[in-house]
Backbone as CSV, one residue per row, in Angstrom:
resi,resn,N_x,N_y,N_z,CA_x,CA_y,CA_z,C_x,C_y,C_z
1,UNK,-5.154,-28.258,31.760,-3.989,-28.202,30.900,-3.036,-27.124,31.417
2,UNK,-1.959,-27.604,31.389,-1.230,-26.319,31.793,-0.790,-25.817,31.195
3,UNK,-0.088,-24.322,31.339,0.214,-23.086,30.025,1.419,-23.233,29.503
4,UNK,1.531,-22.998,28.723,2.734,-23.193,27.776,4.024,-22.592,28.209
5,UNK,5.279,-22.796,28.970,5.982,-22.372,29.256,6.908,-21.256,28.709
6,UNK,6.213,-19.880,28.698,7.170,-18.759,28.051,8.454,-18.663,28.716
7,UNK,8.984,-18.434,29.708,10.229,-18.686,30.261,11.380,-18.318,29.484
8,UNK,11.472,-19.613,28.848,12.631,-19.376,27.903,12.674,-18.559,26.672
9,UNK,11.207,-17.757,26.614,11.009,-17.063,25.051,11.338,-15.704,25.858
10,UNK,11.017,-15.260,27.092,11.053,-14.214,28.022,12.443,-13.724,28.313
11,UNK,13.316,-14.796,28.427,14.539,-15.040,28.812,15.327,-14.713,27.882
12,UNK,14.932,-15.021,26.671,15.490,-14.536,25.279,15.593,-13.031,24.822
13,UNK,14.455,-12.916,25.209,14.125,-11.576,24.980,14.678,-10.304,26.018
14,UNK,14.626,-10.805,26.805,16.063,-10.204,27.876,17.031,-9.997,26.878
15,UNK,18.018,-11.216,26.921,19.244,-11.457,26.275,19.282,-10.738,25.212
16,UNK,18.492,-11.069,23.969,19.208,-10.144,22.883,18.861,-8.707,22.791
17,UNK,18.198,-8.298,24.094,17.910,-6.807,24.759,19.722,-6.199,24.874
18,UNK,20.071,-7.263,26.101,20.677,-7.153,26.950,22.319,-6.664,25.834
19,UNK,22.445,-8.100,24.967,23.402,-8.249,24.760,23.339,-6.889,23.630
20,UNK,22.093,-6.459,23.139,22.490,-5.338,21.963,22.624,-3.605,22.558
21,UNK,22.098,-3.849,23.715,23.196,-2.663,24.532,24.173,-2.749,25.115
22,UNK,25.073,-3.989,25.013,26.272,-4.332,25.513,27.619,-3.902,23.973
23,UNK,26.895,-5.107,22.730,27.291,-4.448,21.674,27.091,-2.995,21.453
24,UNK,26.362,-2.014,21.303,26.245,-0.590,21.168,27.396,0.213,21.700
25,UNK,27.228,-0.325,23.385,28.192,0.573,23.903,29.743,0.006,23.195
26,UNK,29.805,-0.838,23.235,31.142,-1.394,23.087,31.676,-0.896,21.310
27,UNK,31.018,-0.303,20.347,30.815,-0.024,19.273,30.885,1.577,19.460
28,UNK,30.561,1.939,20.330,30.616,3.257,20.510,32.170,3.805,21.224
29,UNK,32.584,3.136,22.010,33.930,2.755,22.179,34.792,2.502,21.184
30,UNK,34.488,1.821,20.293,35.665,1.301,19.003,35.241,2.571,18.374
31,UNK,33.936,3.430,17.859,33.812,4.273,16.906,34.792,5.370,17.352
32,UNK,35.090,5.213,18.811,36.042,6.553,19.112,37.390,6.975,18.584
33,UNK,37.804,5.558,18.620,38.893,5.376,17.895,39.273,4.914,16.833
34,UNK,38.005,5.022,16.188,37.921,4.385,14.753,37.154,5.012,13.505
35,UNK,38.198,6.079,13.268,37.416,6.979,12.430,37.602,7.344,10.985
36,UNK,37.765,6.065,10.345,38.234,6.314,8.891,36.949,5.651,7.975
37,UNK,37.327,5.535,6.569,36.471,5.179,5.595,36.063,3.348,5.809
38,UNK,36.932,3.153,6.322,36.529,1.616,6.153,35.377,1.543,7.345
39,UNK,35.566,2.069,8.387,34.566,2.480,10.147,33.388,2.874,9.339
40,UNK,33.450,3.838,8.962,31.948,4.160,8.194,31.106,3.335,7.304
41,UNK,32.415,2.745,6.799,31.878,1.706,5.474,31.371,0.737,6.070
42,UNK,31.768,-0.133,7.514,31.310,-1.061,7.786,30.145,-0.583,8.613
43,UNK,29.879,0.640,9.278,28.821,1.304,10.074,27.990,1.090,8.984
44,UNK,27.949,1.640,7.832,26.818,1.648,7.216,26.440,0.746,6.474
45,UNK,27.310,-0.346,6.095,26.526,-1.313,5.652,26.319,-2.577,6.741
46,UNK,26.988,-2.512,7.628,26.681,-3.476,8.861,26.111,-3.133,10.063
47,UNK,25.951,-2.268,9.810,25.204,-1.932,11.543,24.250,-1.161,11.671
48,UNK,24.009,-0.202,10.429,22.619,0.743,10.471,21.373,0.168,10.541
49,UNK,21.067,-1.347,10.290,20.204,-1.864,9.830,19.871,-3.007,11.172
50,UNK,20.891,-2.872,11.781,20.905,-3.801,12.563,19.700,-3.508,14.036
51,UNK,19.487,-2.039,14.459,19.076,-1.846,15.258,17.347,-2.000,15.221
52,UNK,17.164,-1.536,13.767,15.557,-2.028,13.071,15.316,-3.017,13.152
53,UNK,16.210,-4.083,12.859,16.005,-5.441,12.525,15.789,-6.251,14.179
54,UNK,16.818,-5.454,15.142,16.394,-6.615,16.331,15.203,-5.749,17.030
55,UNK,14.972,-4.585,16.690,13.648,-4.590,16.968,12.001,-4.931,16.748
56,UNK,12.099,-5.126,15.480,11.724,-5.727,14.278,11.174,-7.630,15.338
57,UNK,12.543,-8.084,15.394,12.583,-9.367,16.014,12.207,-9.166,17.211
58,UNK,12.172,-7.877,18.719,11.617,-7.953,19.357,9.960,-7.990,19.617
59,UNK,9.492,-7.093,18.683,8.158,-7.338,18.400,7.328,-8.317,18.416
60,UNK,8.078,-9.261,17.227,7.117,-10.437,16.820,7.908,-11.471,18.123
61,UNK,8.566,-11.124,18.764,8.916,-12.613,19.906,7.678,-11.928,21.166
62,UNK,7.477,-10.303,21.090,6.357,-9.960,21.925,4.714,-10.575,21.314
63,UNK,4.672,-10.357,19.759,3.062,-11.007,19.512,3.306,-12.088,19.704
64,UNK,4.375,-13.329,19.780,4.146,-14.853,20.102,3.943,-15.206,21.353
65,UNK,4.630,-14.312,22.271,4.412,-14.381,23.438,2.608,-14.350,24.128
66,UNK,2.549,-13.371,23.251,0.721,-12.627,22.931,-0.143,-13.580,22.993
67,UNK,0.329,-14.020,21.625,-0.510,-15.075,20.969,-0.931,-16.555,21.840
68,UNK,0.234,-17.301,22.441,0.596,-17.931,23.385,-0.583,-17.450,24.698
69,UNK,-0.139,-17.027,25.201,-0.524,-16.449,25.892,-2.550,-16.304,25.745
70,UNK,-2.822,-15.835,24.902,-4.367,-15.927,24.468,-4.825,-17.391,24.349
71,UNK,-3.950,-17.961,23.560,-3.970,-19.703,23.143,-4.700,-20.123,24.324
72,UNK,-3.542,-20.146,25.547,-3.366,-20.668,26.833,-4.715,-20.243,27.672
73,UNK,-5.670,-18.805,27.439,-6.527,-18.735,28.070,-7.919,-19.165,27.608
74,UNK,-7.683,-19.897,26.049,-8.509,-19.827,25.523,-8.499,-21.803,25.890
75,UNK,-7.741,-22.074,25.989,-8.012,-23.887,26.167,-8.180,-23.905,27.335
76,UNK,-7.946,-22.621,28.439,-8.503,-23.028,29.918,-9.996,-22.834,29.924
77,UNK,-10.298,-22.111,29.574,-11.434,-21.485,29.425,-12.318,-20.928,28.213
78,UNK,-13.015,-22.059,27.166,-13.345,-21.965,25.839,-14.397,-20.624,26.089
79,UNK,-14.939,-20.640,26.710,-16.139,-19.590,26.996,-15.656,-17.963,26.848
80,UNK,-13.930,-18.209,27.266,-13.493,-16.783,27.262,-13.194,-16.560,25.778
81,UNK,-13.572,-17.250,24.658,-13.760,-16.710,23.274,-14.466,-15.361,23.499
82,UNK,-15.828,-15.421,23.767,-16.897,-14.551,23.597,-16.908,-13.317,24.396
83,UNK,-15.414,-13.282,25.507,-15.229,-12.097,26.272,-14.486,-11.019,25.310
């Protein structure tokens, strides 16, 4: 049987790496010049939460990957239960 193609779950996980230090910096740029009540207001209710949360989502796309991954050694090889 062959293994379940992570690839595209790997690839993902790049990306919304990638793209949330692309947003950061680029946020850190606007915060420079953006320093009033409404900047804060939207910092803190839109974006403080945001950095927990895609880490949060990096995690569990790492245990599926995991999980997958165990699945895959476990239908090659039933015996490797007991390792």
């Amino acid at each position: 049987m062959n293994p379940f193609p992570l690839g595209p779950l790997l690839e993902s996980q790049t990306r919304v790496h990638q793209d949330f230090l692309e947003f950061a910096q680029q946020w850190q740029q606007t915060r420079a010049s953006w320093r009033d009540e409404p900047a804060r207001k939207f910092e803190q209710e839109s974006l403080n939460h945001l950095a927990p949360t895609l880490t949060r989502v990096a995690a569990a796309m790492q245990d599926y990957a995991d999980a997958v991954r165990s699945a895959d050694r476990l239908l090659a090889d039933p015996e490797d239960l007991d390792r």
